[in-house]
N, C-alpha and C positions, 0 to 999 in steps of 0.2 A: 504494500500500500504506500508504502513511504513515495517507493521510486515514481511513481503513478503522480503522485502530486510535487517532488520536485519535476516533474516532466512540464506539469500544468503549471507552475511558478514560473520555470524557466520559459516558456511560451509568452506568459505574461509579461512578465520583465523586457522580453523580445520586441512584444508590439505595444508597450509602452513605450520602448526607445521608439521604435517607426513610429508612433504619434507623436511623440514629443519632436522628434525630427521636422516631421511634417507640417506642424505647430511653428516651428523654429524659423522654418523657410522664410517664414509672411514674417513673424518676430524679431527685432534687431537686436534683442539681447537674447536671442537664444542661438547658439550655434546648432543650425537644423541639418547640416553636413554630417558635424560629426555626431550625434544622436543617431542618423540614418544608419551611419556605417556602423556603430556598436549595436545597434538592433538587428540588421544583418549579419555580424558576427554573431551572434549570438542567437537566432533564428537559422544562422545557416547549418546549425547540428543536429537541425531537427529537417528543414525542407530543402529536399532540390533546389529548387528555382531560387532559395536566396541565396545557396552554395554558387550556383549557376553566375551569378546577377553579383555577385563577388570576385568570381575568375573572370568575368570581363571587363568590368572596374579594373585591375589587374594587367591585362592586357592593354586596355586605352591606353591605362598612364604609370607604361612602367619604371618610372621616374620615383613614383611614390613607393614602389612595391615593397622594398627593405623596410620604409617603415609602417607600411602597411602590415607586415610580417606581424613587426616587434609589438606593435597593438594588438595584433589579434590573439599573438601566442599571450600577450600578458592577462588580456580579456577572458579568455579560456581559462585559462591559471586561475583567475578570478573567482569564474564562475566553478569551477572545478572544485577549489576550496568551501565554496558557499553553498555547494549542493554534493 
C-alpha cells in the first residue's frame, strides 16, 4: 500500500510543478521554465511522452545538456530520498 501512494504523491508533486510552471509563464515572479522542467523530470519516471518530451529538449539545445544532467540526477536523488 505504501508504494501505491508514494506513486500517487509523486504524480502529484509532478503536475503541480507543470501547473505551477504553466502559472509561471503568464507570472513575472514565477520562473515557469524551470517548474516545467522539474515537473517533467519528475513525471518522466512514471510517463512516456514526458520521458519523450525531455530527450528532445535535449536534443534542441545540446548546449544545456550537462546541466541539464546534473538537475535531473540531483532531482531524482531528491525524490529518491523523499519516497
Amino acid at each position: 500500500m505504501k508504494t501505491k501512494a508514494k506513486k500517487i504523491l509523486k504524480l502529484l508533486v509532478g503536475w503541480a510543478f507543470i501547473l505551477f510552471g504553466i502559472v509561471g509563464l503568464f507570472l513575472p515572479f514565477l520562473k515557469g521554465i524551470l517548474f516545467l522542467f522539474v515537473g517533467l523530470v519528475i513525471l518522466s519516471s512514471e510517463y512516456v511522452w514526458a520521458h519523450r518530451l525531455l530527450s528532445k529538449i535535449r536534443n534542441r539545445f545540446p548546449r544545456v545538456t550537462a546541466r541539464l544532467d546534473k538537475v535531473t540526477t540531483a532531482i531524482h536523488d531528491r525524490i529518491g530520498k523523499a519516497f
